[in-house]
N, C-alpha and C positions, 0 to 999 in steps of 0.2 A: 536281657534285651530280647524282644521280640523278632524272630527270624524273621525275614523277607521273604514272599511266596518267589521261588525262581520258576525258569522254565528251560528247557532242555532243548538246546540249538540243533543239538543234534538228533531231534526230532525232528527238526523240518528239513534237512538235507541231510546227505551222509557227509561226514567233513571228513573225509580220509583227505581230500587234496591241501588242506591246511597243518596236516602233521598223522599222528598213528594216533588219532583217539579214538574209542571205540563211539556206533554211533547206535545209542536204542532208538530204533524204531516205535510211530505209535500212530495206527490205522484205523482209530476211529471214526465213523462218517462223523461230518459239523451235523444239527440238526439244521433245522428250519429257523428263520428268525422270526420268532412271533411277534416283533414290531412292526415287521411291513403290510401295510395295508390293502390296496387297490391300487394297481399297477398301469398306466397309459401308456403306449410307445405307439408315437409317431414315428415311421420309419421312410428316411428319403433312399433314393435309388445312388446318392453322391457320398456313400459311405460314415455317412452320420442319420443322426436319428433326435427323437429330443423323448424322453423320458418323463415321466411324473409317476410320484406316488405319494400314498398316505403313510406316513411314520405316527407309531404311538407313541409317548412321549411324558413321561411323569416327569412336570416341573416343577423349583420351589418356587416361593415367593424370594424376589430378590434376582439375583445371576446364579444360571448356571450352563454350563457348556454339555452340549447333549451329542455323544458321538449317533453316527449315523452308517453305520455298515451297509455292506450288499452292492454295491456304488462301483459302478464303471471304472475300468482304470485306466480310461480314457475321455474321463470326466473333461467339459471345458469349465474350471474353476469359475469364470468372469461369466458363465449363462444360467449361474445357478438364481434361482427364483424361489421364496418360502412366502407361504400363506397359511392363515389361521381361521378355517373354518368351521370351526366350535367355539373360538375365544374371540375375545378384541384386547384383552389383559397381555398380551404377549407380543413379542415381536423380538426381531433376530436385529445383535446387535453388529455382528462378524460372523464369519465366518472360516474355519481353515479345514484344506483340504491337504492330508497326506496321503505321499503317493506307498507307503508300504516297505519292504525292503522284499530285494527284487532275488535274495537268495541268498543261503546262512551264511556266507562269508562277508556279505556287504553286512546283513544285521551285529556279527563278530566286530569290523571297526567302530561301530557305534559305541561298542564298550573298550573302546580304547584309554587307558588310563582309570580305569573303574576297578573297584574289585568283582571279582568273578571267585569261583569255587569249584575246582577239581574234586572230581569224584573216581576214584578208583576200584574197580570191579575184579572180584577174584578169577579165576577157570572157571567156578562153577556157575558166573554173572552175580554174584552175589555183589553187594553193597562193601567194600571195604574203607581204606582212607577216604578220609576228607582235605580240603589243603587250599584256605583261602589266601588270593593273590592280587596282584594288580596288571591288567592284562598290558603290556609294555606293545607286541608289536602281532599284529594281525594282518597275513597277506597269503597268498596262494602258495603253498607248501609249506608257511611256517607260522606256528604259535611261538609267543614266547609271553611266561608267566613271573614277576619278581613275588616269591614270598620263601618269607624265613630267611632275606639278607639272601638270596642266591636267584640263578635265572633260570627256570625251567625251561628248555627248550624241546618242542614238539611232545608233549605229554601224553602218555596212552592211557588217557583217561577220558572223558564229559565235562565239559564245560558248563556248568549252569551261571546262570547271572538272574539277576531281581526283573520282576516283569512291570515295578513301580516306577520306572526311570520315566515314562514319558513316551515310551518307543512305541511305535506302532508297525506292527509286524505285519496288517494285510491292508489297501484300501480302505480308506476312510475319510468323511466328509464328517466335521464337526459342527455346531452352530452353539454362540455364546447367544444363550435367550433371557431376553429382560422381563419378567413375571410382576402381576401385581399380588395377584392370590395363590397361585402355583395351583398342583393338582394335575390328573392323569386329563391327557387333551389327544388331536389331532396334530398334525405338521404336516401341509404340505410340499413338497420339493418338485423341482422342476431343474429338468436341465439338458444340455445338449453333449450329445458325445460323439466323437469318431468309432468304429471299431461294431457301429451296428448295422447292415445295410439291406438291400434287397435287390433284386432283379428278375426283372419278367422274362419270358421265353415260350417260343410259341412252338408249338409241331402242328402239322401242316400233311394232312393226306389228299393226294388228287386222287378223284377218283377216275378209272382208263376210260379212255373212249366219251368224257361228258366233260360240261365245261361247270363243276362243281369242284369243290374241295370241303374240307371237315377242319376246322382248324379249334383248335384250343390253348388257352393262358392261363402259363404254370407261373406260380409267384415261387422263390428260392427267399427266405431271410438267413442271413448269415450272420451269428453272435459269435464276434472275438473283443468283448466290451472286458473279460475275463470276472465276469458274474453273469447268474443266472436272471432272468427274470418269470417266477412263478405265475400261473394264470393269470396273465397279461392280455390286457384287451390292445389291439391293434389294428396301427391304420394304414397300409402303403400308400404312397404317397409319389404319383408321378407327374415330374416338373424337373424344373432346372433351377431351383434360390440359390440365392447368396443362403451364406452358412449363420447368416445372424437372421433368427427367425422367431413370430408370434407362435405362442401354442394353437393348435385348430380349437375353434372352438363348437367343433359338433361333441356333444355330451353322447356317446351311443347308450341304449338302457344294457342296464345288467343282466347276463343270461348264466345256465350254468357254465361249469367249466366243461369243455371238451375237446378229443387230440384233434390237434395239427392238421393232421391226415384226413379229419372229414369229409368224406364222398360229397355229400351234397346231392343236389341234382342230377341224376343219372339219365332222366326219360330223354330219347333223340329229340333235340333241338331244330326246329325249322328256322327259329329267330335266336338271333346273339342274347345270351341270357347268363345271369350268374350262375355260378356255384350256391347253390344252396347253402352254403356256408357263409358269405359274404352280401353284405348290403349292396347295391347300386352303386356304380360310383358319383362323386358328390363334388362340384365345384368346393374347393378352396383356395379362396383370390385368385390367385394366377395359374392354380395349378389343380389335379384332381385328386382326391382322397378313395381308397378303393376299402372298406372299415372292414374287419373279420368281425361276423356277428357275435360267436361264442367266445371265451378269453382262449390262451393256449399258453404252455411253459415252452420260454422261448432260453435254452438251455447254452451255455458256454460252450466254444468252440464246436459249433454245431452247425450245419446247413438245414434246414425244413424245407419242404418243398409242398405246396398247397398247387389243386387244379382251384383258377379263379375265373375263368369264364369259357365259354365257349358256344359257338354256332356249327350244324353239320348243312351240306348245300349249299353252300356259298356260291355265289356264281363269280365265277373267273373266268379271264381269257388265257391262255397261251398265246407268248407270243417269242417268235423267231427271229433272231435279228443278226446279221452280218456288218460289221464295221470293217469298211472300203479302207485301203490307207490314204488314199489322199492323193491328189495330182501332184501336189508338191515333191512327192518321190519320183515324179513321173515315171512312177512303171517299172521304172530301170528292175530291179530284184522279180518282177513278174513277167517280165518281158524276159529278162534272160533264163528263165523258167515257167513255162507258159503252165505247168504241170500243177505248180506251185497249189495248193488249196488254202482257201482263208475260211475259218472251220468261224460256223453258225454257234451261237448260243441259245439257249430255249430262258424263257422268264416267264414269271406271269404279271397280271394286271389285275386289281379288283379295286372295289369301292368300297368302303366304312362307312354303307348307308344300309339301315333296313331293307330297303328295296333287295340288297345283293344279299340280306342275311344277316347283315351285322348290328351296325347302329350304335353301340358303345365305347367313350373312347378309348382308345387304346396304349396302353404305355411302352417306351422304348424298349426294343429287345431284340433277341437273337430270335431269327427263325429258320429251325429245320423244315427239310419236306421230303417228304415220302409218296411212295406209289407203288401201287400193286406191281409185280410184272403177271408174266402169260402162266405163272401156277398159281395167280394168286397171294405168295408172298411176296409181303412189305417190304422193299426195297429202299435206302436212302437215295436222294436224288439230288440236293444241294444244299447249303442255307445261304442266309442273308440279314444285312442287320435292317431293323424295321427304327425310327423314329418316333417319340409320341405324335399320337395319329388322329388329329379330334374327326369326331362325327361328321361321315360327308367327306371327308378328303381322300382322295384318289394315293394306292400305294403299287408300286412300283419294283418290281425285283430280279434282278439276274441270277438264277441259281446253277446252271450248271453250262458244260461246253455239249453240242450236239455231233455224236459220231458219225450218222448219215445224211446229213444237210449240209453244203458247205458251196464257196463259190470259187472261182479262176478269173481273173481279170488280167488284161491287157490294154497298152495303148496301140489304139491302131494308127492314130496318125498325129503329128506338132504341128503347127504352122502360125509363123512369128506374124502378125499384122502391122504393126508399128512396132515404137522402141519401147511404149508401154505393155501391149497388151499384146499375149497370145492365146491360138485357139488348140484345145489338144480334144481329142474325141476317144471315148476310152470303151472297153466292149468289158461285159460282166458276165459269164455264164454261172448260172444257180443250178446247183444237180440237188438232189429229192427221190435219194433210195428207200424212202418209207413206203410202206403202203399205201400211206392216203395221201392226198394234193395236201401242201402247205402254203399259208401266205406268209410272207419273210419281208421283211423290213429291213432295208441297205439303206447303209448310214453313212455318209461321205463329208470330211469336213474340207474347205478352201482354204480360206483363211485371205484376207485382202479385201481386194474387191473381186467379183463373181459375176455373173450372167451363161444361164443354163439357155442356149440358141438353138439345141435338139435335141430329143427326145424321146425313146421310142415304148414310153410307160410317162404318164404323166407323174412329177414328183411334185414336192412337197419342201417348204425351205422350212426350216426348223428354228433357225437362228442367223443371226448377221455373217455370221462362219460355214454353216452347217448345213446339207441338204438333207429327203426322205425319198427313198423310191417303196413303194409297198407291191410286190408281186405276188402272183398264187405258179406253185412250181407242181407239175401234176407228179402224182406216183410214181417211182422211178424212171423219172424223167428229167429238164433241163428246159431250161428258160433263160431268155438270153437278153439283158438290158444292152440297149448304148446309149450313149447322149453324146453332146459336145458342149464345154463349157471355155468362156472367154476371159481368160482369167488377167486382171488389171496390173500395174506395177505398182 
């Protein structure tokens, strides 16, 4: 009878925790798969992505089932898509996709009631007994093996078993194809996985004393799909879909392959401008596609981190702002401590238009910020998170608390008018131990109904709730709002 090729379990894990068998190891690298072709990865920012590639494929005439290695093991089965763009004679009639076995003890129950073959190895590792069985009970500390009428229990030996059963030992996607002529062709696959994602990230340098900054967008992809994907052409992809989604259909051309890490564009930017490495970004329906022009190995369990755009001189504002508590406290906590400070925070303000430098949209992300101090060294200074930012829209950010900017308030005076409405007049002093005069934005919300009767800074309502006083506080100095507002029942 012709043996069965086996394979050695205890080559893929050490099984000591199933019993005392010895385990040979074997460190071979896998090579490369020469079936895979031209690799696409759409990559969304919501932790999925959608995949395409070319598979080579020698089919017969009639059926046959073609495995498909390489394959996400976070494949979604139900988004898989095959096409034939060499043949019209073929087409897929099924599909199945196993998920693998997740470590040598789950592969061990698979041959539960099967025979298997002990192998016993001298002192000197040599080849000794053989001792075929039928593997009766596999679970975490115990083997147990029935051959020759008796039960082995936890044998200190190797386990082999036949590799013909069916089993499939890593991820894998199959397809049963219907052939009229057969012969070596194309396949192409298409599919959506969890487990591949990206996210942008911005640093941000002000530069001291000018109302500029330097900012630049780093793209981060993250492969835990648990496969590699080889010189992969890629697209980021910033938006918010649903997870059932069309392929894009920008075809980028072919260029060579090159790392990850390409510089790109290095000369100072006046205007928002790519990386020389990446295309323009590119409407797709609802959302933007940002393409890497060259392909890249986007490798398992790996982070990459690519510079994708950037503008230096951006014009920004600083801007200052103190949030008042409110009358609705009336005072009580600042009045019983007039001492009290309500500390300033510093943000800035810019625009995502040419005019300020920019002009490109921009994808949701974290942004740090930095700034020289008085030697020169880059100092961190806050972050903040940014939104997808299209072209022309105004952003927004609070990045840190201000140590020598703050204010003191007090009520100076109540007084009831009727059973609805009173009037209370409240006093704000701004201190401003900087060097230079600041203008500072106090932000006060009501809540109700409202009417501001005096004034001693013209303000500003913001909302149905909410007032704006904007003052300039000189150099170590102190600037002192009041008003009186008549606040409704």
């Amino acid at each position: 009878m012709r043996r069965e090729t086996p394979f050695l379990l205890a080559a893929l894990a050490a099984l000591t925790s199933y019993g005392c068998m010895r385990a040979q190891a074997q460190t071979t690298a896998a090579p490369s798969d020469p079936t895979r072709g031209a690799i696409e990865l759409t990559v969304y920012a919501g932790d999925f992505a959608m995949v395409r590639e070319m598979r080579k494929v020698d089919l017969q005439a009639g059926r046959v089932r073609v495995g498909l290695l390489g394959v996400s093991k976070q494949l979604d089965q139900n988004s898989v898509l095959f096409d034939w763009p060499k043949t019209k004679d073929a087409k897929v009639v099924s599909s199945t996709y196993d998920l693998g076995m997740s470590s040598s003890g789950r592969l061990l129950e698979r041959f539960l009631g099967q025979e298997v073959e002990l192998v016993y190895h001298g002192q000197d590792g040599k080849e000794g007994q053989r001792t075929k069985g039928i593997l009766e009970v596999s679970e975490p500390g115990n083997v147990v093996i029935k051959a020759d009428g008796k039960y082995i229990v936890n044998p200190d030996a190797t386990i082999e078993a036949p590799t013909n059963t069916g089993i499939v030992t890593i991820p894998q996607l199959s397809a049963e194809v219907e052939s009229k002529s057969g012969g070596a062709t194309d396949l192409g696959m298409s599919y959506m996985t969890g487990g591949l994602s990206w996210s942008a990230d911005y640093t941000v340098t002000l530069a001291p004393d000018t109302d500029t900054l330097d900012l630049e967008c780093w793209a981060t992809v993250t492969n835990k799909t648990g496969t590699d994907y080889p010189e992969a052409k890629i697209s980021f992809v910033a938006g918010s879909p649903n997870k059932v989604l069309n392929e894009s259909q920008d075809q980028a051309r072919k260029s060579p392959t090159t790392s990850f890490y390409a510089s790109g564009k290095v000369a100072r930017m006046r205007d928002m401008e790519m990386n020389g490495a990446f295309e323009a970004p590119r409407a797709m329906g609802e959302m933007y596609a940002y393409p890497y022009k060259s392909t890249a190995t986007i490798r398992q369990d790996q982070m990459n981190r690519v510079r994708m755009m950037g503008s230096e001189d951006v014009k920004v504002k600083r801007v200052y702002s103190i949030a008042l508590p409110g009358v609705w406290r009336e005072y009580a906590e600042f009045n019983a401590n007039p001492d009290q400070r309500i500390t300033a925070t510093m943000g800035i303000n810019f625009s995502n238009a040419k005019a300020s430098g920019l002009g490109l949209p921009l994808p949701a992300g974290a942004i740090r910020v930095y700034e020289p101090d008085s030697t020169g060294a880059v100092r961190y200074v806050g972050a903040a998170g940014i939104g997808d930012t299209p072209k022309d829209a105004k952003v927004s950010l609070e990045l840190t608390n201000v140590f020598d900017l703050y204010a003191r308030a007090k009520q100076i005076s109540a007084q009831r008018i009727d059973k609805k409405h009173t009037s209370r007049t409240v006093e704000v002093t701004i201190s401003n131990e900087k060097a230079k005069a600041k203008e500072v934005r106090l932000v006060e919300p009501f809540g109700g109904t409202w009417k501001i009767t005096s004034e001693s800074d013209k303000s500003m309502k913001l909302n149905a709730s909410t007032n704006q006083w904007t003052v300039t506080v000189p150099a170590g100095g102190e600037k002192k709002l009041r008003y009186t507002v008549v606040l409704g029942g």
